[in-house]
VEXDREN-2710 file (C-alpha; in Angstrom, 1 decimal):
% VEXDREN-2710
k/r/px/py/pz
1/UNK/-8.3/-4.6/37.6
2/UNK/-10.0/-7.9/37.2
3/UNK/-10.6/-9.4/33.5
4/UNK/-14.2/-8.7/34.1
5/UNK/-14.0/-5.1/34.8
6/UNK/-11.3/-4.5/31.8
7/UNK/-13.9/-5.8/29.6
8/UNK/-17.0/-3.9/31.2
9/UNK/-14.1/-0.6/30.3
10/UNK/-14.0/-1.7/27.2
11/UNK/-17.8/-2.4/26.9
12/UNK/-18.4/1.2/28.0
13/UNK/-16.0/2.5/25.8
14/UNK/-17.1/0.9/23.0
15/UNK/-21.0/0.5/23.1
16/UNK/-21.8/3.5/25.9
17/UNK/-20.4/6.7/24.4
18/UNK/-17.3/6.6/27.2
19/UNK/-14.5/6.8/24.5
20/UNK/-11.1/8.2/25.3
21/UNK/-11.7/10.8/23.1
22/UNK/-15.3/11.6/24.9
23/UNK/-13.8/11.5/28.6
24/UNK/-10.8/13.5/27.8
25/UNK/-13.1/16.5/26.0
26/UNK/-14.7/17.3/29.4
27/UNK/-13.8/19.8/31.8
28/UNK/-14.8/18.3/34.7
29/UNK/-13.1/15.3/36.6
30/UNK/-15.3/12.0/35.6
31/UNK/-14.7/8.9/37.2
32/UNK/-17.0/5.5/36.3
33/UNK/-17.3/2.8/39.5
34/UNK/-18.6/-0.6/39.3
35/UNK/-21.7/-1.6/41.7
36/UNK/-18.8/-2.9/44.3
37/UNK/-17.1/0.1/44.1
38/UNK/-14.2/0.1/42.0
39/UNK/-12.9/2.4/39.5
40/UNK/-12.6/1.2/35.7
41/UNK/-12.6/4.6/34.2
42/UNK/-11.3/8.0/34.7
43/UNK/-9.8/10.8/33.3
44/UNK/-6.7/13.4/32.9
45/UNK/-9.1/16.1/34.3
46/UNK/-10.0/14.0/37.8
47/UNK/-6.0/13.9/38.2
48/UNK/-5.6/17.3/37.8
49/UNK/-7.9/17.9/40.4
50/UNK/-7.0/15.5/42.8
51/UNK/-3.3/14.7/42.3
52/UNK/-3.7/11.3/41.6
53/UNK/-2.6/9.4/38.5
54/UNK/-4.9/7.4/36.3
55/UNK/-2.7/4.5/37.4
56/UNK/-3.3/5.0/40.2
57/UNK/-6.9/5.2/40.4
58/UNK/-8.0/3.0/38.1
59/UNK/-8.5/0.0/39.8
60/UNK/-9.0/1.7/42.9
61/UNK/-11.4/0.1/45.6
62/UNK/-13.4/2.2/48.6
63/UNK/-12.2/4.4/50.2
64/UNK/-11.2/6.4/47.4
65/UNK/-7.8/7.7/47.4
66/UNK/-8.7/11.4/47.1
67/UNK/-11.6/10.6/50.2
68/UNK/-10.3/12.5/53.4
69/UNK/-9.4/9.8/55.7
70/UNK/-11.8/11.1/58.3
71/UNK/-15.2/11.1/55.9
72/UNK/-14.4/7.6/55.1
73/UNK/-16.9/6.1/56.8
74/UNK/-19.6/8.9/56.1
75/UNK/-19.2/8.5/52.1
76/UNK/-19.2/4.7/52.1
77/UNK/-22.2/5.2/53.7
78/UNK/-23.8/7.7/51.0
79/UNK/-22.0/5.6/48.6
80/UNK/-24.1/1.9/49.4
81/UNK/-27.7/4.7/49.8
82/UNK/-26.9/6.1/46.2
83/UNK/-26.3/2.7/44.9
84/UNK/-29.1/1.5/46.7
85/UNK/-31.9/3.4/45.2
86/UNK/-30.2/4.1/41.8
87/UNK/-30.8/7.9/42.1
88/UNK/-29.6/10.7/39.7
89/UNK/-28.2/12.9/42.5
90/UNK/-25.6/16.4/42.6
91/UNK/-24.3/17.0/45.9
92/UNK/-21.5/18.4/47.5
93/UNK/-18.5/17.2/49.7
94/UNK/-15.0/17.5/50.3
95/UNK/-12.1/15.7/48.2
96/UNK/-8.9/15.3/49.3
97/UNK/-5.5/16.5/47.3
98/UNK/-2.5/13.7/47.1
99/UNK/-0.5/16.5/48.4
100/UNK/-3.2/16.6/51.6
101/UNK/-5.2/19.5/51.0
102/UNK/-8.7/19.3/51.2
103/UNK/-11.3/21.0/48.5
104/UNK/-15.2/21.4/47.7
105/UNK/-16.8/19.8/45.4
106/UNK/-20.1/19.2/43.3
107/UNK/-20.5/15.5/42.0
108/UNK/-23.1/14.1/39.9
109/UNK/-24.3/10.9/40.0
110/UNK/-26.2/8.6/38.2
111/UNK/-26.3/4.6/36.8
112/UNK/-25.8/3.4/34.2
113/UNK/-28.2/0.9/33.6
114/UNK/-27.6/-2.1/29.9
115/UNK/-30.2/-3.2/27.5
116/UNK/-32.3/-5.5/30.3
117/UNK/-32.2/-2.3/33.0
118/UNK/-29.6/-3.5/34.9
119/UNK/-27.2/-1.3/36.5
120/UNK/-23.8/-2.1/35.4
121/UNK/-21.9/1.1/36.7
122/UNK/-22.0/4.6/37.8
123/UNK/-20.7/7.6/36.8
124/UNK/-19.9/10.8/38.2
125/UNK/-18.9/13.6/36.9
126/UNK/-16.9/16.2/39.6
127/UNK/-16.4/19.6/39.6
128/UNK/-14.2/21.9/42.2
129/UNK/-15.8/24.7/43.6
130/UNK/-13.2/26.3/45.8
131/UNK/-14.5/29.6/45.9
132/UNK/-17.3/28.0/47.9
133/UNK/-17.4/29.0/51.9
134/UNK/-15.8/26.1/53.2
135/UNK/-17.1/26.2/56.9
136/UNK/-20.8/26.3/55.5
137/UNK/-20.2/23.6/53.2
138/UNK/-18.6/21.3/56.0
139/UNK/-21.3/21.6/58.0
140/UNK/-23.7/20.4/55.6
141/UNK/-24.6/17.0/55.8
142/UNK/-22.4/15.0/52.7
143/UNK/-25.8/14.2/51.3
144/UNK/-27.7/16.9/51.2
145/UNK/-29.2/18.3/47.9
146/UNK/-27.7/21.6/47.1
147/UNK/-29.9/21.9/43.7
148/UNK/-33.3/21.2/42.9
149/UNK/-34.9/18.2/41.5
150/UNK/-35.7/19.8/38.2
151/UNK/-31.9/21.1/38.1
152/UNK/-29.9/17.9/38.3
153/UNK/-32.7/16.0/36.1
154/UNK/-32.1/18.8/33.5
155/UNK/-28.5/18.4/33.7
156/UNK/-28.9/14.8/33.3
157/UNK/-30.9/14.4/30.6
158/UNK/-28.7/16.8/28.6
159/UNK/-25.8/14.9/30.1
160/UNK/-27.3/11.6/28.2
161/UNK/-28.1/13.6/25.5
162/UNK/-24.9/14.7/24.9
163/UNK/-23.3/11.0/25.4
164/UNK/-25.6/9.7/22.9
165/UNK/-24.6/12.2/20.6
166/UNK/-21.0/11.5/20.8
167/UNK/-22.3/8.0/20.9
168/UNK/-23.9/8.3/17.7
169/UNK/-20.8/10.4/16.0
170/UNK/-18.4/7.9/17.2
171/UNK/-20.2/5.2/15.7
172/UNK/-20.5/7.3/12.4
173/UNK/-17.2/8.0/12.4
174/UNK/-15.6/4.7/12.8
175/UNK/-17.9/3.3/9.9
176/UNK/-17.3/6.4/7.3
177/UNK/-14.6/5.1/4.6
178/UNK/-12.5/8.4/5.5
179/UNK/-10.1/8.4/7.9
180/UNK/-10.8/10.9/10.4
181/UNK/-8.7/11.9/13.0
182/UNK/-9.1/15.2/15.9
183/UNK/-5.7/17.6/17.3
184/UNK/-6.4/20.0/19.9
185/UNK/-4.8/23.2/20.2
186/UNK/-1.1/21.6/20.4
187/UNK/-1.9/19.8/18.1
188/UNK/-2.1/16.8/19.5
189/UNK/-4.3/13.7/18.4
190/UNK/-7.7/13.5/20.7
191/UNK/-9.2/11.2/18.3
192/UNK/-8.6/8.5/15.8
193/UNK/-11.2/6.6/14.1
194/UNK/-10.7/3.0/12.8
195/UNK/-10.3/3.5/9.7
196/UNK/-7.6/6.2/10.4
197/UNK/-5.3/4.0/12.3
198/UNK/-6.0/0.9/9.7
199/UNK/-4.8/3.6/7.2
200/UNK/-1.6/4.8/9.0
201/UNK/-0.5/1.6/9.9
202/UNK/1.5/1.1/13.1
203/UNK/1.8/4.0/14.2
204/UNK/-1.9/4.7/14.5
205/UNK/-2.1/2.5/17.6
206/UNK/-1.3/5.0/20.0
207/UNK/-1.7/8.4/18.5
208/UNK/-4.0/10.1/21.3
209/UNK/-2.0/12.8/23.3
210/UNK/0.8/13.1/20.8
211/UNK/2.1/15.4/18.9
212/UNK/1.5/15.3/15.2
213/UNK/5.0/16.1/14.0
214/UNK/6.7/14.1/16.1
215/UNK/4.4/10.8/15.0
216/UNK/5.1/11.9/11.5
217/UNK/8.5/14.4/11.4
218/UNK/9.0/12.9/7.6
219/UNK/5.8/14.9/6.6
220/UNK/7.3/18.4/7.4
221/UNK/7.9/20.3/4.3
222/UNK/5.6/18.0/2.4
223/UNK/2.6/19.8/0.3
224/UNK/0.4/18.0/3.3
225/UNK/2.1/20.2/5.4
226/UNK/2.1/23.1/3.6
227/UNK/-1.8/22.7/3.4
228/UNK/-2.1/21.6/7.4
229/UNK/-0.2/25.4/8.0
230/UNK/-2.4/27.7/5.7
231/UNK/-5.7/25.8/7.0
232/UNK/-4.5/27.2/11.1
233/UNK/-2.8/30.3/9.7
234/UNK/-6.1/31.4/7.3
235/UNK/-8.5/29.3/9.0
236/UNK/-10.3/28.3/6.0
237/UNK/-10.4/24.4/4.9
238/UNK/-7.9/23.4/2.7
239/UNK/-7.3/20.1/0.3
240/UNK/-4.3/18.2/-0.6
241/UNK/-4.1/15.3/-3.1
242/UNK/-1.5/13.6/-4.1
243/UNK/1.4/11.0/-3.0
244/UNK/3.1/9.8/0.6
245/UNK/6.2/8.4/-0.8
246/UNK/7.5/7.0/2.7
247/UNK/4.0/5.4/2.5
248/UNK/4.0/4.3/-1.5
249/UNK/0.2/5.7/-1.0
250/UNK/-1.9/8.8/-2.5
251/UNK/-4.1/10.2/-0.1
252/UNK/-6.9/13.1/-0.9
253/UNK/-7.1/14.9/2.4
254/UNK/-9.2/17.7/4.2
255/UNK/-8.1/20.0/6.7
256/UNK/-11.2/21.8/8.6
257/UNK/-9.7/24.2/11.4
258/UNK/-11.3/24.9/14.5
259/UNK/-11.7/28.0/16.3
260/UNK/-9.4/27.0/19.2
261/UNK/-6.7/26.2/17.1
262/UNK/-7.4/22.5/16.9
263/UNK/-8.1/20.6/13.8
264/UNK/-10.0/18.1/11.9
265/UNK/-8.4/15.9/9.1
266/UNK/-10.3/13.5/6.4
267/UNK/-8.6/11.8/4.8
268/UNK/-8.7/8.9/2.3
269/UNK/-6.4/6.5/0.3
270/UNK/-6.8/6.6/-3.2
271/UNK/-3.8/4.6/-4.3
272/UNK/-6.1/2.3/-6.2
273/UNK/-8.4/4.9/-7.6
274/UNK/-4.6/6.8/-8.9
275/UNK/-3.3/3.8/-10.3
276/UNK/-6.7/3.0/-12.0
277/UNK/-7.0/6.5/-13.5
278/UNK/-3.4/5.8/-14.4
279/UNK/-4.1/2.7/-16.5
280/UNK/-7.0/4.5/-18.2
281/UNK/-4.5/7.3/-18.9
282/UNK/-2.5/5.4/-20.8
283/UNK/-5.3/2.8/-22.2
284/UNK/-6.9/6.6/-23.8
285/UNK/-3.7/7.6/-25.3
286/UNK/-3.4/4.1/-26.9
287/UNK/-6.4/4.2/-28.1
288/UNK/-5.8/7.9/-29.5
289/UNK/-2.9/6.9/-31.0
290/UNK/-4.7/3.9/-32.6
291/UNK/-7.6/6.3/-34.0
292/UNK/-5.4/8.9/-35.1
293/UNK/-3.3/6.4/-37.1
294/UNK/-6.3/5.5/-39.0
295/UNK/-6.0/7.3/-42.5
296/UNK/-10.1/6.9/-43.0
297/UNK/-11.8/9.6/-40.6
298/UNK/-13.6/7.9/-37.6
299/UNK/-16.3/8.9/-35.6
300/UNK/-18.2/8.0/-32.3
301/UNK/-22.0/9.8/-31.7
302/UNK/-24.3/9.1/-29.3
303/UNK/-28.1/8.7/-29.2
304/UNK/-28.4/12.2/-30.2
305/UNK/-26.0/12.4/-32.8
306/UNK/-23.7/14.4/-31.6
307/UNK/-19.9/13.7/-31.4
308/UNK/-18.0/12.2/-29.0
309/UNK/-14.8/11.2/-30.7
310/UNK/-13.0/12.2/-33.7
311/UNK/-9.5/11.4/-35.0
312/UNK/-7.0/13.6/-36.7
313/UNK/-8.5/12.2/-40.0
314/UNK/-11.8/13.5/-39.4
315/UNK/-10.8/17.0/-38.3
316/UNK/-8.6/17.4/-41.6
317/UNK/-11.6/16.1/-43.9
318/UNK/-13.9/19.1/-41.8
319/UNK/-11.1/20.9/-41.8
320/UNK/-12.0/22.2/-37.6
321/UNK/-10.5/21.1/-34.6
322/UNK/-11.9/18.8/-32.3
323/UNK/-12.5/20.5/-29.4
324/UNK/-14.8/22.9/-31.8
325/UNK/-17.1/19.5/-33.0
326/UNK/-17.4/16.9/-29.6
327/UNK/-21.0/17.4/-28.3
328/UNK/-22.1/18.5/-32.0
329/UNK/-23.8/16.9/-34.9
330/UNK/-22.6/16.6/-38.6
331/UNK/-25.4/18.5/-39.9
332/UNK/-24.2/22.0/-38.1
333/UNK/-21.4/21.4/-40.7
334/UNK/-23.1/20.5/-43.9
335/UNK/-25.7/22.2/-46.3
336/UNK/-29.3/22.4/-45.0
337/UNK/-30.8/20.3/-47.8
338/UNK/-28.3/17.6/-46.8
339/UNK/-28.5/17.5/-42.7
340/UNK/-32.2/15.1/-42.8
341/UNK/-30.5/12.9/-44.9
342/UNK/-27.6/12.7/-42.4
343/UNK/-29.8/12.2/-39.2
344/UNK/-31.8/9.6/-40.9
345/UNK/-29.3/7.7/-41.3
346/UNK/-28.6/7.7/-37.8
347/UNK/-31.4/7.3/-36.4
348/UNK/-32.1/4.3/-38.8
349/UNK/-29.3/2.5/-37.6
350/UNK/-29.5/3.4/-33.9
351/UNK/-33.1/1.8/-34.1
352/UNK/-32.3/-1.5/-36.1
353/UNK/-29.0/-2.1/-35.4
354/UNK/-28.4/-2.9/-38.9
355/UNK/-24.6/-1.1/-40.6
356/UNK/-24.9/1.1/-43.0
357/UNK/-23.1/1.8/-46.1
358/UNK/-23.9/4.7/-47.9
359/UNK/-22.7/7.3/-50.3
360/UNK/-23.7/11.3/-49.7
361/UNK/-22.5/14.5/-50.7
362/UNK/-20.7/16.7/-48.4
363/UNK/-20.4/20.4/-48.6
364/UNK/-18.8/21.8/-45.7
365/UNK/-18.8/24.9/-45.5
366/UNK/-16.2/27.3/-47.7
367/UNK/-15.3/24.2/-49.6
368/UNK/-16.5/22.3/-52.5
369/UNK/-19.1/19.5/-52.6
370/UNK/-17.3/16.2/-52.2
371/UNK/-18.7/12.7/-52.4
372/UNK/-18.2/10.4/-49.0
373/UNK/-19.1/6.8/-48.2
374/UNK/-20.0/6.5/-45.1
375/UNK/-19.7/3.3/-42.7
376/UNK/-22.3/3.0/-40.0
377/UNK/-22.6/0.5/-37.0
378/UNK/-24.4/0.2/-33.9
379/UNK/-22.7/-0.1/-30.4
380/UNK/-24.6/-1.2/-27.2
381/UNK/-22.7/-0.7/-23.9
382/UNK/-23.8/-2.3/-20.4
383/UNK/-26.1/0.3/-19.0
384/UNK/-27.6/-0.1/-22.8
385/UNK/-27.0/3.1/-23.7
386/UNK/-26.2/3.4/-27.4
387/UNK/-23.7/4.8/-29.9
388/UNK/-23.2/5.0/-33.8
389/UNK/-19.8/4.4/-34.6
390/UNK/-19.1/5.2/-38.3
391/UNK/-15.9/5.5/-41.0
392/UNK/-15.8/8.1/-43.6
393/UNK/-14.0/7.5/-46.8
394/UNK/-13.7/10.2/-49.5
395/UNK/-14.7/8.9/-53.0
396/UNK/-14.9/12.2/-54.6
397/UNK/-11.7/11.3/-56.8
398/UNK/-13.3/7.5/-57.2
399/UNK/-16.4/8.7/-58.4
400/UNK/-14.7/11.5/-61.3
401/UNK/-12.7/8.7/-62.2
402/UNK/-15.8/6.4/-63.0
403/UNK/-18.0/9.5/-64.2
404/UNK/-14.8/9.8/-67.1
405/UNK/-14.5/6.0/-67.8
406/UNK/-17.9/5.6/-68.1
407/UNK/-17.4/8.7/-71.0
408/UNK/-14.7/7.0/-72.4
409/UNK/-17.0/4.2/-72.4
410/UNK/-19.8/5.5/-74.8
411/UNK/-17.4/7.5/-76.5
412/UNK/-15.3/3.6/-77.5
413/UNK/-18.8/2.3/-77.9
414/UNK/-19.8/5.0/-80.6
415/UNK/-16.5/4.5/-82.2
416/UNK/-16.9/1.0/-82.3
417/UNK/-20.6/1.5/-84.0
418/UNK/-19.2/3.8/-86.6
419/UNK/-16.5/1.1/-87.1
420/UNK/-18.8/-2.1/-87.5
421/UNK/-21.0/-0.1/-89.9
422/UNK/-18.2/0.8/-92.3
423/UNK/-17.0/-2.6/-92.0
424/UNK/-20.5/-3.9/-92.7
425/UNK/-20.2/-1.6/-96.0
426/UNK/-17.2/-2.8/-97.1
427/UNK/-18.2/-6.5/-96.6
428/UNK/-21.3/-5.9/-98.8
429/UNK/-19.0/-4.3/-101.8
430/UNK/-16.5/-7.0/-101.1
431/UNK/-19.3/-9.3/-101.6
432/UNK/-21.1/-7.9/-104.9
433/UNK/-17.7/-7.6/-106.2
434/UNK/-17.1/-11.4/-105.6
435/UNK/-20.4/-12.1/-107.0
436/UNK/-19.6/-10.3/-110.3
437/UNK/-16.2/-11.9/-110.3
438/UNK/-17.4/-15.5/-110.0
439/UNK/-19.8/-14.5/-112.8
440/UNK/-17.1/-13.8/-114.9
441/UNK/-15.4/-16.9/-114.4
442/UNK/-18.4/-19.1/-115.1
443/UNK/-19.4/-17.0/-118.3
444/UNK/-15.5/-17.3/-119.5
445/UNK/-15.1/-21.2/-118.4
446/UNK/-18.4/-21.1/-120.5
447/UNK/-16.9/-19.9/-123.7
448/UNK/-13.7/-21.9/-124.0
449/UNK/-15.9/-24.6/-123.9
450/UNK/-17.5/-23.1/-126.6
451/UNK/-14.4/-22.6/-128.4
452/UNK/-13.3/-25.9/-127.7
453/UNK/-16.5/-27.4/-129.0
454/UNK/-15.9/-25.4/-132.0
455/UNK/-12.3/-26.5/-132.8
456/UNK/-13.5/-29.6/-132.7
457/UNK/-16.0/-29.5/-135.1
458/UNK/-13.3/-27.5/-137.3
459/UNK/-11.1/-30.3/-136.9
460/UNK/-13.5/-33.1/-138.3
461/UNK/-14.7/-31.2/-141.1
462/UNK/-10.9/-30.9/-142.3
463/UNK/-10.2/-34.7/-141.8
464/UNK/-13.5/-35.6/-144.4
END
């Protein structure tokens, strides 16, 4: 074939609805001829009816190979008329066997016209009809109409309905993220979409008309294997997820069975998504590990107030486990005088954004009242939804320790009063007593000077 008419196969292929997978699903022989008259397309089913191989009729020029040597000249003719007038004609005529034998016949034909109504080929689409009377049907002129009008436009339309359908599939299929691949009853691949062969690799270049297992014989015994049998054997779709290790990939797959013992596969490669979940794995425990270290009890709450993470701190303060408080509020745990305190606070800071510090009571249920200060702080994430996330510190054996020094306290403060006052007592006796002793001094300093005043009058009355 010339370069031009490769690429008007691919073209048709591609853009037209003619896909291997389309030509190969009919019954009928179906062969597609450019205006000159050469074959660019054909299928298994024209070979089996004629004995030709698709190498050797693709490419083939007129007369046909499977044209009995003595209608040449008579179906060149109808050939140029149908051509011609660009009709949507059935007929029927005589093909020719590689082995020689001749055969009946019905052929449909029609154009196949591109965007700007030019015809670019024609297709035809043949059926044997051996049971047919053979001497009626050669004496019937090759182009006479065997149907109606109304009957070959019917079966055309549906014929381009049906093209545009698989047209329309094909091109959703191709463009879906899953790969998607078809098996007929051998299972055998009939279809691969692009994603499925960008998926599989090399060996997705030529998977039509093989077998499955022998493509892939390492996947025998594999879980995808073991899901691929119980999908025929129940007929019921079936799921497998996990890892390819010859392919170092995880695939999620799908397994739809079909009634003739064919089946549909999706299937998708979430390596990425496995490793991601992976790293979050392991980011969560860390982060568990991190929070449960924490000797303080921590919380997370959302807009609502209810909990969305505790650590082992916080359940042994609530004494509960934590599957018993996420997607619950505090106040389902404490008194009912004390829950509007508790979701003010919350809502306070979910509003303003502004921490909180703040000592409460807690009485949780069965246990005694204890005293908590309580940490709260506003996060905002992305999508601007937000969350409280709050510390809890008991204080209950901080606050009886103040509540006693604050006793011992006024009780060192009264002591110290009775103290200064006796103190004050004794001062003033000290000090009366001083006053009466310095009284006696002057008063005896006095009278020796009185004496000695006295002597020494004594003494000069003695001298005269």
């Amino acid at each position: 074939m010339s370069d031009a008419n490769i690429k008007l196969a691919e073209q048709l292929q591609k853009l037209y609805g003619f896909s291997d997978s389309f030509i190969e699903s009919l019954q009928d022989g179906l062969i597609i001829i450019t205006p000159k008259g050469e074959i660019v397309l054909t299928n298994d089913a024209l070979s089996r009816l004629t004995g030709f191989d698709k190498t050797e009729l693709t490419g083939a020029l007129l007369p046909f190979p499977f044209w009995p040597p003595e209608l040449h000249k008579d179906y060149k003719t109808l050939f140029n008329e149908l051509s011609k007038d660009h009709v949507k004609r059935e007929f029927k005529i005589i093909y020719m066997h590689k082995n020689g034998k001749r055969f009946p016949v019905t052929v449909f034909f029609a154009s196949i016209k591109n965007n700007q109504d030019k015809v670019i080929a024609y297709v035809c689409f043949i059926q044997n009809i051996a049971d047919v009377d053979f001497k009626a049907l050669n004496n019937q002129s090759c182009n006479q109409e065997v149907f109606t009008i109304l009957n070959y436009r019917k079966k055309y339309l549906d014929l381009v309905l049906q093209r545009k359908i698989n047209q329309q599939l094909q091109i959703t299929l191709s463009n879906i993220s899953d790969g998607f691949v078809t098996l007929d009853e051998d299972l055998c691949y009939t279809y691969a979409n692009n994603k499925a062969i960008q998926l599989i690799g090399k060996k997705g270049l030529d998977l039509i008309g093989q077998n499955i297992w022998k493509v892939f014989p390492e996947i025998i015994g594999h879980p995808f294997y073991k899901a691929f049998c119980k999908a025929l054997e129940t007929q019921s779709t079936q799921y497998f997820k996990g890892e390819f290790k010859p392919y170092e990939k995880w695939f999620d797959c799908r397994f739809y069975p079909s009634d003739t013992g064919g089946m549909s596969i999706y299937f998708l490669d979430i390596s990425n998504q496995e490793k991601t979940e992976e790293l979050l794995s392991e980011s969560k425990n860390d982060l568990n590990a991190i929070i449960n270290n924490i000797g303080d009890p921590l919380f997370v709450k959302d807009e609502e107030s209810r909990l969305l993470i505790v650590n082992d701190a916080f359940c042994k303060m609530f004494d509960t486990n934590r599957q018993l408080v996420i997607g619950k509020t505090l106040a389902e745990k404490v008194a009912e005088q004390e829950r509007e305190a508790f979701l003010k606070v919350d809502t306070e800071v979910l509003k303003t954004g502004i921490e909180n510090i703040s000592e409460e009571t807690l009485t949780v249920k069965n246990s005694n009242t204890r005293t908590i200060s309580t940490r709260k702080t506003r996060y905002v994430d992305k999508s601007g939804s937000k969350f409280i996330i709050g510390t809890i510190r008991d204080i209950t054996n901080r606050k009886k320790a103040e509540i006693e020094l604050d006793l011992y306290r006024h009780q060192l403060e009264e002591l110290v009063n009775r103290r200064t006052e006796e103190v004050n007592i004794k001062n003033a006796e000290l000090q009366r007593m001083n006053k009466l002793f310095i009284g006696r001094e002057l008063k005896m300093k006095e009278l020796k000077n009185t004496i000695k005043k006295l002597e020494e009058e004594i003494d000069n009355l003695n001298k005269q």
